[in-house]
Steps between C-alpha positions, in 0.01 A plus 500: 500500500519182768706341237747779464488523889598143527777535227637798707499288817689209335756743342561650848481103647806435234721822579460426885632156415777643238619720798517264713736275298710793430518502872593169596769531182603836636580377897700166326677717280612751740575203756719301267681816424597535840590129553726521192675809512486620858904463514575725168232764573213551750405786344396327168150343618318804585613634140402215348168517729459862395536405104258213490229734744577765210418259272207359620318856526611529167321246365184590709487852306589324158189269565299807570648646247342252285194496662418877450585514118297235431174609674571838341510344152162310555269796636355762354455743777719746358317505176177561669643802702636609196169538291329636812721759524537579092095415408288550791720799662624649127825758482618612846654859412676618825227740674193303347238327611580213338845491691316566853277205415800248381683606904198375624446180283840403556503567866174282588661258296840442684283575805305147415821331472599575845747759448519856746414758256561856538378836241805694521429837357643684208372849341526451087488700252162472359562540120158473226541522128275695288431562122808361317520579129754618241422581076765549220319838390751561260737308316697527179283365142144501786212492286235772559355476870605206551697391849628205631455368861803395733423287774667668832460464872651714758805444763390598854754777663407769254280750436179504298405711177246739432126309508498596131843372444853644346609537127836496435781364283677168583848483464637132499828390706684184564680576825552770727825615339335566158252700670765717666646533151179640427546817740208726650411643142431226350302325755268777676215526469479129311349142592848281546419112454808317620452206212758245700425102429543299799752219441286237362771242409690538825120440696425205256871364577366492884598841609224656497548758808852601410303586174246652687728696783698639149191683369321603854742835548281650180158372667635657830718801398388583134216746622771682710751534227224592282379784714841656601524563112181700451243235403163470544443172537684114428428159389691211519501192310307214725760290721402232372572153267210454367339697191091488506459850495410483895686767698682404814467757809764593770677763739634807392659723718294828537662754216193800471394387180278185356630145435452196327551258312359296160567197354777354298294503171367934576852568556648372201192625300625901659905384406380415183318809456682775667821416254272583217373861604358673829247262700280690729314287772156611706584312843220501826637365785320534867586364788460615823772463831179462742552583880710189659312219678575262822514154372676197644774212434362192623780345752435115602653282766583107478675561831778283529511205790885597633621824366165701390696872539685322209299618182514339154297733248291353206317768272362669207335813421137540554465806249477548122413688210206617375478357180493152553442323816852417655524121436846486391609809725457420803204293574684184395765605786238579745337170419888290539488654855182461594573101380805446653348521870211319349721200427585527848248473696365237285799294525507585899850655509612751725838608461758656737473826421214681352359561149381824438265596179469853343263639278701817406291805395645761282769340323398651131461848603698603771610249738344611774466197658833382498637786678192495750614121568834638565407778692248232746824250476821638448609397871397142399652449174837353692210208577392496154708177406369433122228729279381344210254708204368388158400805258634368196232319349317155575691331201711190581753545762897473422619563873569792698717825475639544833659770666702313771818399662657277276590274775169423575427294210601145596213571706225500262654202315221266606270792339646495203510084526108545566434701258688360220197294426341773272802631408510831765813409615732881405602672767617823357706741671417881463654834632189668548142371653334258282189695553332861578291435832844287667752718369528668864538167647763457277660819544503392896724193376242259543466178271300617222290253253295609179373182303676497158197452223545407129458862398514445136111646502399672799548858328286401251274568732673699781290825613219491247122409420616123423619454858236214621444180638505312166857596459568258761552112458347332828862225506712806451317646797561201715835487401579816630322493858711181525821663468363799747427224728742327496784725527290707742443155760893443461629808611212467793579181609877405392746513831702790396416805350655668169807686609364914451 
């Protein structure tokens, strides 16, 4: 420690001198200027003393810059919040215990680093899963009492079964137009199991949420359409690109009858079936909607030095699933947040204007705590002058999508010159908010940030029992509170802000 003090002192010892140089240089510069062109313009030397003072700061940041990303690459902080959070704390449904005790981990935590912390509260749906089981009862060519077992889970938003379950007929769809096709006769009364693959070679090409966004509608909508046309219940064909017969969860909006969904390999094994004869399914399904419960986003300060009502937002969300444990969505974000002002205060910055971290509750469910955020901040958001989340995944990061002014992006160049390094250099430019819990920032015309993640396998894992911390590499991790960071310490310490 007395040795890293002393390196810290000498470091500051050669900056003081560095700036003092620059100095000297600067008053010459500015002087010969004069001397030499006072007759042509005498304008020109406080332009030219402007452009070199410009220049100085921004060199100052880009050594910062610097600084930051590499003391985020070489500690393991994040990873250690991270497995707290997945292995000692477990899944953090929205209304659970589990989520009440992750607001107050997290909220100690940031309290330790220095940071003002506030619980500001949200009421969440409170949303517990119960038996979950579907059988192929009959089937064409079944042999004598036998059955065959389909793995299933259920989507939260609808309504439970009978305890002892429903038997009905499934009828098997590709899209919502075939099912129209279908008409009310031929679909009350049945089972309908929307069988749609999720774009596997357009996720493995690197677009794996434009593959994802494609199939959500029939996750979302499919119990709806279902309903409106007299059936009893519907399945849908896991959103998801992996096939290990593990069912991913999700929201579906409320439609008066059960939902779920199966995996890939149960709902080709029905396709395959139901074109052969009549396949008749015994599906148990119970959740429960419980009363809602007052939980809390966690809301830190890093109040800036010169403009603290300025606010620069750096976030994840602090809920999950229930199957897994919520490593890949969204502890890893909450854990790049909780880093980034880590970094800080380690490295003794304080920028201009102030960093503030979010542990958004609710984002899986409902949303509930984005809109009580905007509710608390709305008159604020004018101040908010960057927001920055992560909920795609801990995997190695490409860049940032980034819902912004286009003229604001010479700006981050010396980001993207920082973090060029490890290749998480893209800025790319969206239409809509690069993530859920911001999007109302974004709506406000705000600067809005979501780190860009090799996606190629977080649905793999997205949403079901695999989601956990050994799904995360420890660089990859690193490499991602860098670039939250970094981009969040730029846009709270460079001199201008990005044009709204």
């Amino acid at each position: 420690m007395a040795a890293q003090i002393q390196r810290t002192h000498i470091k500051r010892a050669c900056y003081s001198i560095v700036g003092s140089l620059l100095a000297v240089l600067t008053a010459w510069s500015v002087a010969f200027s004069q001397n030499s062109a006072q007759s042509r313009n005498k304008s020109s030397a406080p332009d030219r003393l402007q452009a070199i003072l410009q220049s100085v700061e921004s060199t100052s940041l880009q050594r910062d810059l610097i600084r930051i990303r590499d003391a985020a690459l070489a500690d393991d902080y994040a990873y250690h919040q991270l497995a707290h959070l997945t292995e000692n704390i477990g899944p953090r449904m929205s209304g659970s215990l589990q989520a009440e005790a992750a607001v107050r981990y997290v909220a100690d935590e940031l309290t330790k680093l220095g940071l003002e912390v506030k619980l500001e509260e949200v009421k969440v749906p409170h949303w517990v899963r119960g038996i979950e089981s579907a059988e192929l009862i009959e089937f064409p060519s079944r042999p004598p009492d036998v059955s065959q077992n389909v793995v299933v889970t259920a989507l939260s938003g609808c309504v439970a079964t009978p305890v002892q379950g429903i038997v009905a007929e499934v009828i098997v769809v590709r899209d919502f137009d075939e099912l129209k096709n279908l008409g009310r006769a031929n679909v009350t009364g049945k089972i309908v199991l929307f069988n749609r693959p999720l774009d596997t070679p357009k996720a493995a090409s690197g677009y794996a949420v434009d593959a994802y966004v494609e199939g959500m509608a029939y996750r979302r909508e499919g119990a709806k359409a279902a309903a409106d046309l007299g059936a009893v219940a519907s399945l849908i064909r896991s959103l998801g690109t992996s096939e290990y017969r593990i069912p991913h969860t999700g929201l579906s909006k409320p439609a008066g009858i059960p939902a779920g969904a199966v995996t890939s390999e149960d709902a080709d094994l029905i396709d395959h079936l139901a074109h052969e004869g009549p396949v008749r399914m015994h599906l148990t399904l119970t959740p429960q909607r419980l009363p809602d419960v007052i939980s809390h986003n966690v809301v830190a300060d890093l109040k800036g030095k010169e403009r603290p009502e300025q606010i620069v937002v750096v976030s994840g969300h602090l809920d999950s699933w229930d199957l897994g444990t919520g490593a890949i969505d969204d502890a890893a974000g909450v854990a790049m947040a909780m880093e980034t002002v880590k970094v800080l205060r380690q490295l003794d910055l304080h920028p201009k204007r102030t960093i503030r971290v979010i542990a958004w509750m609710d984002e899986e469910i409902g949303g509930s705590g984005r809109q009580a955020y905007t509710a608390a901040h709305a008159k604020e958001f004018a101040n908010h002058v960057g927001a920055i989340e992560s909920d795609l995944g801990a995997a190695h990061p490409l860049g940032f999508d980034a819902k912004m002014n286009p003229a604001g992006l010479v700006l981050l160049l010396p980001v993207q010159d920082v973090l060029r390094d490890f290749g998480a250099n893209l800025i790319k430019m969206t239409t809509v908010s690069p993530a859920a819990d911001i999007s109302d920032l974004a709506d406000a015309g705000g600067p809005t940030f979501g780190i860009k993640q090799d996606g190629r396998t977080y649905f793999n894992y997205h949403h079901t029992a695999a989601d956990t911390l050994d799904k995360v590499v420890p660089r990859e991790l690193q490499e991602n509170a860098a670039a939250m960071a970094v981009m969040g310490y730029a846009l709270a310490e460079m001199a201008e802000t990005v044009p709204r």
